[in-house]
Each structure stands twice: as C-alpha cells, then as structure tokens.
C-alpha positions as CSV (number, residue, x, y, z in Angstrom):
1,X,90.5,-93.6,125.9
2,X,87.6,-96.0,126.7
3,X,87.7,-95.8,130.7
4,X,88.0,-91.5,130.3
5,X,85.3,-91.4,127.7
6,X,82.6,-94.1,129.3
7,X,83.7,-92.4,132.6
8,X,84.0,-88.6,131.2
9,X,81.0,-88.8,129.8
10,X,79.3,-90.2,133.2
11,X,80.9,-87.4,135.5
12,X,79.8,-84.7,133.1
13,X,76.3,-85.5,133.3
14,X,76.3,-85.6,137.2
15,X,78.7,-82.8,137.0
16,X,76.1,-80.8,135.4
17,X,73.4,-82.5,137.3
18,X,75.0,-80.9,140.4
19,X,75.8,-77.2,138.4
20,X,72.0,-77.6,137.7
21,X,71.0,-77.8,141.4
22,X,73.7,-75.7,142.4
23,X,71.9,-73.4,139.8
24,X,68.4,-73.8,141.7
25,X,70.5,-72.8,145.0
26,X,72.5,-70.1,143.8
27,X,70.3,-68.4,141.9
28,X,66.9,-69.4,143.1
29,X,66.7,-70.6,146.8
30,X,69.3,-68.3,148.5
31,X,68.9,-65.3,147.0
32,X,65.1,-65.5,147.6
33,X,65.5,-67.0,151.5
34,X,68.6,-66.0,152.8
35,X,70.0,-62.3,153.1
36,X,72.8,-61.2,151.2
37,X,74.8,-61.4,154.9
38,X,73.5,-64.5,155.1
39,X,74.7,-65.8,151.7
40,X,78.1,-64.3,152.8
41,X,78.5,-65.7,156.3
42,X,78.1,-69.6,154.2
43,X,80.4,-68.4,151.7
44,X,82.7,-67.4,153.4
45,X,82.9,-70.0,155.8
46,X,83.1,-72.6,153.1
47,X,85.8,-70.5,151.6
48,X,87.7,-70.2,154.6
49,X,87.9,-73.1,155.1
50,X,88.0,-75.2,152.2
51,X,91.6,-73.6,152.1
52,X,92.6,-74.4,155.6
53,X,91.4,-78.0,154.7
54,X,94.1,-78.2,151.5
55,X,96.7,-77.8,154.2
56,X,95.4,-81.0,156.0
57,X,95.9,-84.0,153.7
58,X,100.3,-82.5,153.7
59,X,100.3,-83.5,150.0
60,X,99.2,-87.0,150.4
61,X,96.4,-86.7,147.4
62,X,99.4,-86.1,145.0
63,X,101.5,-89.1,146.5
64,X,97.6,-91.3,146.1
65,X,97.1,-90.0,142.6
66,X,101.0,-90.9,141.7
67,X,102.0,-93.9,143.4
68,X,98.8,-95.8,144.5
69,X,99.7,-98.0,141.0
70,X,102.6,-99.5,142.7
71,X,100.5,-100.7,145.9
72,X,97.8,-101.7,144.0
73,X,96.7,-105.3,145.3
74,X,93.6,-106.4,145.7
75,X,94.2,-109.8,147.3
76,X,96.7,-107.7,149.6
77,X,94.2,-105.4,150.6
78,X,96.6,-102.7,148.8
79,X,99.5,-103.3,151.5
80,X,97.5,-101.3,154.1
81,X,98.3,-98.0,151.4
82,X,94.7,-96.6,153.3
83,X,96.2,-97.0,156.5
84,X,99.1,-95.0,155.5
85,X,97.4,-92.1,153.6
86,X,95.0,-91.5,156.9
87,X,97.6,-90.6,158.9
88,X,98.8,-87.5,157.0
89,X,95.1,-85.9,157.5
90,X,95.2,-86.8,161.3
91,X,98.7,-85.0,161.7
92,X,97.3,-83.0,159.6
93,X,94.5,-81.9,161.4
94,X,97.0,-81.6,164.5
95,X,99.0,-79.1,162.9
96,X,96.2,-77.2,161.6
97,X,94.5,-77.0,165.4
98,X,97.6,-75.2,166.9
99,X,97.8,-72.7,164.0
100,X,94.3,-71.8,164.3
101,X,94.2,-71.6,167.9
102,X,97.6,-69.4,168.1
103,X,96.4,-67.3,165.2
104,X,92.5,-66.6,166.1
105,X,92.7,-63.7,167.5
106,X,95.1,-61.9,164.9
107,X,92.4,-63.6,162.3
108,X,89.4,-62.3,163.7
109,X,90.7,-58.6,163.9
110,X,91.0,-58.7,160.0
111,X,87.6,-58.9,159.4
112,X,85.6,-57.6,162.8
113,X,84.9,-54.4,161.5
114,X,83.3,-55.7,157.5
115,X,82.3,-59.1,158.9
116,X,81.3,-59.3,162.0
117,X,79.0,-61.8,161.5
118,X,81.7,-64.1,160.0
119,X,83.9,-63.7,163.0
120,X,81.1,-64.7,165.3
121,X,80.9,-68.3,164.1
122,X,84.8,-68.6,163.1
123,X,84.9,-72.0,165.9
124,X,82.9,-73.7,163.2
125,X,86.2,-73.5,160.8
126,X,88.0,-76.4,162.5
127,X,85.9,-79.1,162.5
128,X,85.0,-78.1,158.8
129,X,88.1,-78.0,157.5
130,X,89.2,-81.4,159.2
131,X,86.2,-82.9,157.7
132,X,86.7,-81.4,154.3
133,X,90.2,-82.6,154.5
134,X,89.5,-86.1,154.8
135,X,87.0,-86.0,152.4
136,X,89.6,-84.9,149.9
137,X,91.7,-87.9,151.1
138,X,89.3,-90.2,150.2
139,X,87.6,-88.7,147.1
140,X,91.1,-89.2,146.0
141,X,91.7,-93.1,147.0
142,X,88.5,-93.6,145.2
143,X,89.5,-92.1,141.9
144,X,92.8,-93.6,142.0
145,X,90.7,-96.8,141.9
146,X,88.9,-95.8,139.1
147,X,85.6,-95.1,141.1
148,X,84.6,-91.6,140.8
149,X,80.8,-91.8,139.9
150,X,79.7,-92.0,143.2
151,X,82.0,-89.3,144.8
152,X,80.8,-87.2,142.4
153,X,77.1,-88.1,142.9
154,X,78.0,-87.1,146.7
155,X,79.9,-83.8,146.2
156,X,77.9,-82.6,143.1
157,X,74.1,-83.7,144.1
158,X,73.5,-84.8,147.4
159,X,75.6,-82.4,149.3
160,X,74.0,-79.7,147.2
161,X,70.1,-81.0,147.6
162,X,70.7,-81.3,151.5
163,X,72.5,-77.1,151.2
164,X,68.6,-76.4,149.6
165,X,66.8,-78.3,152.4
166,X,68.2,-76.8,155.5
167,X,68.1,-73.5,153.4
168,X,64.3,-74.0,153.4
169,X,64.0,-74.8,157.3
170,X,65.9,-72.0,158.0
171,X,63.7,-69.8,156.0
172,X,60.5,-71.2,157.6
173,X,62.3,-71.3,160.7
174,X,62.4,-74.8,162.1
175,X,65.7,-74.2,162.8
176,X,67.9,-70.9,163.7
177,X,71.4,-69.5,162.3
178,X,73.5,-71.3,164.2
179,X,71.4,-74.2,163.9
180,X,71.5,-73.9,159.9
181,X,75.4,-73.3,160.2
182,X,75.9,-76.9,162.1
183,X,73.2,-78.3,159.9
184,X,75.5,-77.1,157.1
185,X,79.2,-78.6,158.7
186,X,77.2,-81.6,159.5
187,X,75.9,-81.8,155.8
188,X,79.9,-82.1,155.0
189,X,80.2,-84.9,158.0
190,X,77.9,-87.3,156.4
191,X,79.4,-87.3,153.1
192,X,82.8,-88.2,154.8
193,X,80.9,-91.1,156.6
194,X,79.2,-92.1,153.1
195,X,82.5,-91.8,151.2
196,X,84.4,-94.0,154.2
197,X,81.4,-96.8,154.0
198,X,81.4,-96.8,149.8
199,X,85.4,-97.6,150.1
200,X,84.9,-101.0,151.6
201,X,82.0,-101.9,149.6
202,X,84.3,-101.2,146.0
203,X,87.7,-102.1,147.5
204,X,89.6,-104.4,150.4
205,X,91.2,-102.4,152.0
206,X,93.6,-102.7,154.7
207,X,94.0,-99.9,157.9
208,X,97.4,-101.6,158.9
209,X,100.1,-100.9,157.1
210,X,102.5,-103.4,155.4
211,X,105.0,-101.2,156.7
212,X,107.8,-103.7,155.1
213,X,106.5,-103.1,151.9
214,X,106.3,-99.1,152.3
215,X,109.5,-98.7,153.3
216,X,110.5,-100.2,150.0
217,X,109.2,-97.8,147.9
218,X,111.1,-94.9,148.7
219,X,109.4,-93.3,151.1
220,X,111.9,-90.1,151.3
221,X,111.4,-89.2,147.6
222,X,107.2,-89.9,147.9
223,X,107.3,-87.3,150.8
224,X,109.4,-84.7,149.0
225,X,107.0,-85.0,146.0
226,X,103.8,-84.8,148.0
227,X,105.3,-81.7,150.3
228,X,106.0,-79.7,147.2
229,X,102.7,-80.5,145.6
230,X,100.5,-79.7,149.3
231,X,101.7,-76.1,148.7
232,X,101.2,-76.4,145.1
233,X,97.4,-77.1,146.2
234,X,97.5,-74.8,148.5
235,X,98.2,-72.4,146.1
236,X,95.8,-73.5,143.5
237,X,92.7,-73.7,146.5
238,X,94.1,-70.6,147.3
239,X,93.0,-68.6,143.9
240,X,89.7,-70.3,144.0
241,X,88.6,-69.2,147.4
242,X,91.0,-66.1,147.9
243,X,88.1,-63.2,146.3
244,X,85.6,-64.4,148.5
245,X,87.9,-64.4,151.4
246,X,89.5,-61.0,150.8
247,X,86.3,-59.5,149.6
248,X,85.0,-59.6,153.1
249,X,88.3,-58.2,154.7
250,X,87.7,-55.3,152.2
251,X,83.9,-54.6,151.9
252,X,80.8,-55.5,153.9
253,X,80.0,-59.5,153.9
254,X,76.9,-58.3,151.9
255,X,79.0,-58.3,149.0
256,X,80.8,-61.6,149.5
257,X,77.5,-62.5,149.3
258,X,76.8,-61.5,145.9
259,X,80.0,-62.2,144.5
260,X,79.2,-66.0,145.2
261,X,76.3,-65.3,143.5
262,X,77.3,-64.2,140.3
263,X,80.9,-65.8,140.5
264,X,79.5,-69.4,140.3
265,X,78.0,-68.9,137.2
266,X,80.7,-68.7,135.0
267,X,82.1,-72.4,136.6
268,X,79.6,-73.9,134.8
269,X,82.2,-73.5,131.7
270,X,84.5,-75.1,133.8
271,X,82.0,-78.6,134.5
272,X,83.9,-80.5,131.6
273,X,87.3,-79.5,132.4
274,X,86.7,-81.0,136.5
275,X,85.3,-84.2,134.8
276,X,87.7,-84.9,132.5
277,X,90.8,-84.3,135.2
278,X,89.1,-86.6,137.2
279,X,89.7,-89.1,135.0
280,X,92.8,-88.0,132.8
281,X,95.2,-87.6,136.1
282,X,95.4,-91.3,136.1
283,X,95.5,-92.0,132.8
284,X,98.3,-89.6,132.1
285,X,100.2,-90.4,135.1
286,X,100.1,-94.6,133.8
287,X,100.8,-93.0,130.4
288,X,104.0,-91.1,131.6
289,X,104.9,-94.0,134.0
290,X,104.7,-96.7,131.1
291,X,106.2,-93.9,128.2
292,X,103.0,-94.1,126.1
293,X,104.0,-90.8,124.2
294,X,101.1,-91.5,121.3
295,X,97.9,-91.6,124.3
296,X,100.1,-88.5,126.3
297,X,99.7,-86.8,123.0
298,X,96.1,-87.7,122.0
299,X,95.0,-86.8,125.6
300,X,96.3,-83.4,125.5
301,X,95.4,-82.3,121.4
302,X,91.8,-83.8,121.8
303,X,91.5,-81.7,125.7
304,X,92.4,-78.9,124.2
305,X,90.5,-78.8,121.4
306,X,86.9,-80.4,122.8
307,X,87.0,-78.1,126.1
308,X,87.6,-75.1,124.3
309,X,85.1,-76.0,121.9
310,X,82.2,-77.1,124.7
311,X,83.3,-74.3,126.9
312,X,83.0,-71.5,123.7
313,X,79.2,-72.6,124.0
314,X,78.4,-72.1,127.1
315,X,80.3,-69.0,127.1
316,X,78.3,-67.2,125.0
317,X,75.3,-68.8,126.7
318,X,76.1,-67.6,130.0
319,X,77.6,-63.9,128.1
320,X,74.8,-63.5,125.8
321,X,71.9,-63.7,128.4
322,X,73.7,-62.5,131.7
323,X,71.5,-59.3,132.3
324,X,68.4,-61.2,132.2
325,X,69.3,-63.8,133.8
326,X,69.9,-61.5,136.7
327,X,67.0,-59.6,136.3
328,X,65.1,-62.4,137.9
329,X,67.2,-62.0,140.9
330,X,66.9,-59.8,143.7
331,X,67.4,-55.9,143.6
332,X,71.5,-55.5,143.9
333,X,72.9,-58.5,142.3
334,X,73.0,-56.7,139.0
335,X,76.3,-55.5,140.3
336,X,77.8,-58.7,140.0
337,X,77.3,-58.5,135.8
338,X,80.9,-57.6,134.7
339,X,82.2,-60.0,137.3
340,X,80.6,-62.5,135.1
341,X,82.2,-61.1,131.7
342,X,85.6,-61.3,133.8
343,X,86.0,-64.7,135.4
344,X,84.4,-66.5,131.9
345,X,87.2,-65.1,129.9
346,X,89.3,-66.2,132.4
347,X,88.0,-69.7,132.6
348,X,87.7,-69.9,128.8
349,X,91.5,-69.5,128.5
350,X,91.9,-72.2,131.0
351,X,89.4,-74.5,129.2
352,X,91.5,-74.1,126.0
353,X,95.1,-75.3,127.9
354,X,92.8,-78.8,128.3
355,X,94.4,-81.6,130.4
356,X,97.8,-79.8,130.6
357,X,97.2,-79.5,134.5
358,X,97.4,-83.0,134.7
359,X,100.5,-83.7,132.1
360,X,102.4,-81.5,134.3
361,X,101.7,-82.6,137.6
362,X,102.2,-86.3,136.8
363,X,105.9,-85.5,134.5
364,X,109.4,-84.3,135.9
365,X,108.2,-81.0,135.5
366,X,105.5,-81.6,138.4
367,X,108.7,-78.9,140.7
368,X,108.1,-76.1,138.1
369,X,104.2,-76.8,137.8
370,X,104.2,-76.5,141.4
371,X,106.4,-73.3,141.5
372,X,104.2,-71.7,139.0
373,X,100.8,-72.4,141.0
374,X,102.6,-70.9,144.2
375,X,103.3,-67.7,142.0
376,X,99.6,-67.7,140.5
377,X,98.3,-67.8,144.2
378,X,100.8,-64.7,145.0
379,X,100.0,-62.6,142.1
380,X,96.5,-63.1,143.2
381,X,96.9,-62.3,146.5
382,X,98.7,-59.3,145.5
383,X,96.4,-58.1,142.5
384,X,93.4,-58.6,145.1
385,X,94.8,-56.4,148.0
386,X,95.8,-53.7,145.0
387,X,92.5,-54.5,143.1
388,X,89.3,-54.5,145.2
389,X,89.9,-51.1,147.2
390,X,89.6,-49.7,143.6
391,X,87.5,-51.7,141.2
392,X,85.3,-53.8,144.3
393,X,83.7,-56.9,142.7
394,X,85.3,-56.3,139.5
395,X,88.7,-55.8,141.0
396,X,88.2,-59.7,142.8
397,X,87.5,-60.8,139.4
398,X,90.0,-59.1,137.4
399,X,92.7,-60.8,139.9
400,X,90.8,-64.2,139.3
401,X,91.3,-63.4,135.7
402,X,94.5,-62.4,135.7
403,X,96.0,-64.6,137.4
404,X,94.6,-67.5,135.3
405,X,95.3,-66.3,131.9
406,X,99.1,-66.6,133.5
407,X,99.1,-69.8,134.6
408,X,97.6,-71.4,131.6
409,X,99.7,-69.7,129.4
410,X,102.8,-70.6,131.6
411,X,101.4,-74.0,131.2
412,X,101.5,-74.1,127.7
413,X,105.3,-73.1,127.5
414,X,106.4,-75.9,129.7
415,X,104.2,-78.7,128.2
416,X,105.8,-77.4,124.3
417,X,109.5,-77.0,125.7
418,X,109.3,-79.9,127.9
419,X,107.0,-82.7,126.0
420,X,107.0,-81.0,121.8
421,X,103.6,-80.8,121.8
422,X,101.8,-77.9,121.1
423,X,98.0,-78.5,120.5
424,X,97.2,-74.9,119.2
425,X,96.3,-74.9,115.1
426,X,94.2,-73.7,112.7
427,X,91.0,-75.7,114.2
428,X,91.8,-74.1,117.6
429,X,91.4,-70.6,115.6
430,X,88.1,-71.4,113.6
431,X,87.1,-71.7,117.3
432,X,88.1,-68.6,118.3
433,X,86.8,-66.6,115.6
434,X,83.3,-68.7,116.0
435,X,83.2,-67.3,119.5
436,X,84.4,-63.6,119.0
437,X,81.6,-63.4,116.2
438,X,78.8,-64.9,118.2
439,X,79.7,-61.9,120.7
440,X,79.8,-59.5,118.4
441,X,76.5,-60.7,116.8
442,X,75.2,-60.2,120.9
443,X,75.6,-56.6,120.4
444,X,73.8,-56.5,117.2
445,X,70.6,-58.6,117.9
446,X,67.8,-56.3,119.8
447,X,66.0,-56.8,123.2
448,X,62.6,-57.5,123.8
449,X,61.1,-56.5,126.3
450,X,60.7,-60.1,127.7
451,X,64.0,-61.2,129.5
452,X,62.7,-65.1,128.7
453,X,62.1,-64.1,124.6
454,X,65.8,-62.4,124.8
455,X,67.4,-65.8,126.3
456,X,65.1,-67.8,123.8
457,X,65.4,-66.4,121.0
458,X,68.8,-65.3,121.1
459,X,70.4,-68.3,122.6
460,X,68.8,-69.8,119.9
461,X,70.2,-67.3,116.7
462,X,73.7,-67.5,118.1
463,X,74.3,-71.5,119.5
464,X,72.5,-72.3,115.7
465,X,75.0,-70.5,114.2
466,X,78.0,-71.6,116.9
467,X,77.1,-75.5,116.3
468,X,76.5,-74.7,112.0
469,X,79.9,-73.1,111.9
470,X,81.4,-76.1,113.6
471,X,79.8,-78.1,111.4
472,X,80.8,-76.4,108.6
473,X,84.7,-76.1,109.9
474,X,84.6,-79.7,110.8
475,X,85.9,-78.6,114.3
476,X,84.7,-82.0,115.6
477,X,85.2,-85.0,113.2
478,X,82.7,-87.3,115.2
479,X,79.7,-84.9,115.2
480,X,80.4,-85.5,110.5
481,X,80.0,-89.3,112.1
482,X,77.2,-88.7,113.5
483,X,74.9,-86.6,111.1
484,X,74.4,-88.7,108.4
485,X,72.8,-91.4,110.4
486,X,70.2,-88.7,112.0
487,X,69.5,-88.1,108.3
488,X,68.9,-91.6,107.2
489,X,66.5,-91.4,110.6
C-alpha cells in the first residue's frame, strides 16, 4: 500500500489542483468571456471527439496496463514493448480517417439544424482525436511504469491553465474563433510532444521491437484481450461524453453549453476515485497476477470505504450550496441546478463500489466487466434519445445517473460471486445515514440573504457535524491516530 498511498496522496492534490483551475474555467472564465454557443462549440468538440479518440489506441492501453510486467526491462530497453504499442494508434488513426471521411456527411446532418456552429468546424475532429489517442497511449506507458505525477500535472494543470489563456485572448480578441479552436487542438498537441519527451528522460525505451521476444508471449490471446476491452472503453468514454454529444443533436448548442457547466461540478466527487485507479490498476493487476488475495482484499474494503466517505463530503458541499454557487454565474445557468443533484447521486454510488473497476478489469472476469460496460453505454444511449426530448438537461442527467447506479451495482455482484468479498457493513451505513442527515439538516437551516454567509456558515454547521459523527463512529481508524497528537500540540 506504500507506492498507492505516497502516490494517491500526490495525484489527489494535483488532481484537485487541476478540479481547482478547472473550477476558475468552468465557472469563472467561460461563463463570463465566452457565450453559452461558444462554451458549446469547445464542449462538444472535446466530447466528440474524446470518443472517436478511445477507438484509436484498438485496446492497446488495456494490453500496456496488463502485460507491460512481463516486458519490463530496463537494461533491454523493455524489448522495444513502446515500439509495439505505437503501432496500434497509427492503424488506429488509419481506421478512424476512413470512417470519418465516409460518414461526414450523414454526421453533419444530425446536428445542422441545433448546431450549426459545431458542424462548421467538424474537420478539427480528426486531428484531435488522433492526438488525444496517442496521448492516452502514452499516459498509460507512463503509469504502467509507475510515473503518473507528471501526466497528471500535464492533463490536470497545464492543459487547463493554457484552456484559460487562449480563453482570455479570444475574449480581448488577439485571436478569432477559429483561431481559439486551433489554439485549443494545438493545446492538446503539446502535451503529446511533452508526454513523448518525459518518456525518455524516466525510461530507455526502445522504438524497435524485439519481435522474437513478442512473439513469445502470446500475442493471439493479448489481442483478444485488448479487442474486447477497446469496446469496453469505448463504451465507458462513451457514457461520459454521450449527454453532451446528444444534447446538441436534441436542443440548441446553447444548452450543451450549460450542461458542461453545471455537469463538471459534481466530478469533483469523483477527483479521489481517478487518483486512486491510477494507481490501484497496477497494483491489483500484480496482486491478481502473483495471487496476493490479503492486498486484493485490503485494496478493495479500504476503496470502498474511504471514497465513499471523502466523496459523502464533498457531496453535501457541492448539494448544500449549489444555488448560490450558481447565482454568481450568468443569467440561465440556474437551469442546470437539478442536473447537479442528479449526476452527484450518481457519482456517489460509484464512489462507494471503490477500486472494483480495476479488480475486475485486471481478473478472469475482465469478458463480463467488459460486457457490462458495453450495456451501461447502450442503456445510456437509449435512456438519452427517450430522456432529453422530455426532461432536457435533467433527462441527460438522469440517463448519466441511471446508467451508473447499474453498473456499480452490477459490479458489486461480480466482485462478491466471483472474488467472496463484499465490502458493504455496518461502517459503510453509519456513512450513509451521516450523509442523508446532513441533507436533511440542508432543508432545515435558513438562508440569508448573502449567498457567501449561506456557503460559509452552512458548509460550516453541516461538514462539523459530517467529520464529528465520523469521529464519533470511528469511520476512519487513522483520523483516532491522529487526534491525540493535535491535542498534545
């Protein structure tokens, strides 16, 4: 547990370090210098995008994550295993070329008549999603060497501080639209070159393969496993960008705008969950590989219990104080407020099924877990087109929501069928009822009439009470280890 918790605890403070200035961006810069078609046309290019780009890599993050162990060589240079994972993006990248290029057309009509402007700069979505493939590639090689600070600093800081610089010359017009859309790509382009560059300062690694040595290690079966689990992310990318995506089919690309908006807040519940995976895929998979069933079960029970925990808190500080924290946003975003309420619940549900992502994807089971994230994807697809032409915003997130609370809880079957473990208990309720009273206390506490007293003071009454009842519980044993010493200070 040293490595995840020295490099857990490191990727959650630039993870929040990022959610911070993704903060500033969200819900300060854009909203403020870009219109709400503006906001949409980004959005929905990154969405679009982002899942053409899970297509490119044809599965070869899962076959990194899972077999890199077995090349791993320093003195080798890793048997060219860099060399070999390159080429799936580049075919890859073929692949996805033709499918754009024969599909445009058919593409564009979807969304001409809500989202015109999207349509006008669809061309960008190639080169995007090529480069946003290959920087998945290679965020992965580095965290299969244990190397995910910097990656992190890259995907959760930099590229956000650059998003809020050409925001700003846009908005004091240095540069145009289209200029601020290439600005944007090209944002994306020199992270890829940074990531590429940082890989042979940690690492040695070699572009020709050791082809001998790859053919010994099954290549057949590492190809089967990595094709099922592309369309497994596929699926997964899939529910993540698919509301944006089908909101602008269905409404005006003002509204994908605000969706974005309000939709990223509740991720911040999310920020320990990414952080810990990060580090827990590849401790799990080593675990499973070498049948450490005591760390596969102290992995999972302490996930469970410490994201649900952490991610109760920030719940009810994002619940609690939604309305005025939109109040200092632009007239129409208020719309977005039970979109919030939605997607946390949803989130909180997956924050409580901890590392089981991870347990699954790296056991036998991976075939079901990949099954089951293909049928998450559909039901969202499916809730979405029934959804938004009745409930709008709130029908996207409801889908999100939806379809989440499924796949956790489908999760949690296979892990206690599969593995014996089941990580729900008493301290797992005490957390619930903690949370379900601080909401319930969020309807009894009054409202000034100052929107930054209400967040004060109430975030205040209800996280005292949150951290004294788990305190009181002893919900977390090390915060008991802990007090005393601040005492004796």
């Amino acid at each position: 547990m040293g490595i995840i918790k020295k490099q857990g605890i490191q990727n959650t403070i630039v993870t929040y370090l990022g959610i911070l200035i993704g903060f500033v961006s969200l819900l300060v810069v854009q909203p403020f210098l870009l219109s709400k078609e503006e906001i949409g046309l980004i959005r929905i290019l990154f969405s679009f995008s982002a899942l053409v780009a899970s297509v490119i890599p044809l599965g070869i993050t899962s076959i990194t994550v899972r077999y890199f162990p077995v090349f791993r060589n320093r003195e080798q240079g890793n048997y060219g295993f860099l060399g070999f994972i390159l080429l799936f993006p580049l075919a890859g990248a073929v692949l996805i070329y033709f499918i754009l290029n024969i599909f445009r057309q058919e593409i564009i009509g979807h969304y001409i008549e809500h989202s015109k402007l999207f349509t006008e700069y669809f061309d960008y979505i190639l080169p995007f999603s090529i480069i946003l493939g290959f920087v998945t590639v290679l965020n992965t090689y580095c965290f299969s060497l244990f190397k995910t600070i910097i990656p992190s600093l890259l995907n959760d800081i930099c590229v956000r501080l650059g998003t809020i610089v050409i925001i700003y010359l846009y908005f004091i017009q240095w540069i145009d639209l289209q200029q601020l859309v290439l600005c944007y790509v090209g944002i994306y382009a020199l992270q890829l070159l940074m990531l590429g560059s940082y890989l042979f300062v940690i690492d040695t690694p070699r572009l020709n393969m050791d082809r001998e040595y790859i053919r010994k290690q099954n290549v057949p079966q590492m190809l089967r496993f990595g094709f099922l689990l592309s369309f497994a992310g596929l699926a997964s990318l899939g529910l993540k960008y698919l509301d944006s995506i089908m909101i602008g089919q269905y409404m005006p690309i003002e509204y994908v705008g605000i969706y974005s908006i309000v939709a990223f807040i509740p991720t911040v519940i999310e920020a320990p969950l990414s952080s810990l995976d990060r580090i827990a895929y590849t401790k799990l998979s080593n675990a499973l590989t070498h049948n450490l069933q005591n760390e596969i079960k102290e992995i999972y029970f302490k996930s469970a219990r410490y994201l649900f925990l952490i991610g109760g808190a920030i719940f009810l500080t994002i619940n609690v104080n939604i309305a005025d924290l939109l109040s200092f946003l632009p007239a129409g975003f208020e719309k977005g407020i039970h979109v919030v309420l939605i997607i946390s619940i949803g989130t909180l549900i997956n924050m409580a099924g901890g590392a089981n992502s991870s347990l699954i994807f790296n056991s036998k089971f991976y075939k079901l877990g990949g099954l089951l994230v293909m049928l998450m994807a559909a039901m969202a697809f499916g809730l979405n087109v029934l959804l938004i032409p009745i409930f709008g915003l709130e029908g996207a997130a409801l889908s999100t929501a939806i379809s989440v609370t499924f796949y956790t809880v489908s999760r949690y079957l296979i892990i206690y069928k599969g593995f014996n473990l089941q990580p729900y208990d008493k301290v797992m309720l005490k957390i619930l009822l903690l949370i379900v009273f601080g909401m319930i206390l969020n309807y009894l506490l009054p409202h000034t009439q100052s929107a930054i007293l209400n967040i004060l003071y109430r975030s205040a009454i209800i996280l005292g009470l949150y951290l004294a009842g788990t305190y009181y519980f002893r919900i977390a044993p090390e915060f008991h280890k802990y007090i005393p010493g601040l005492r004796k200070q």
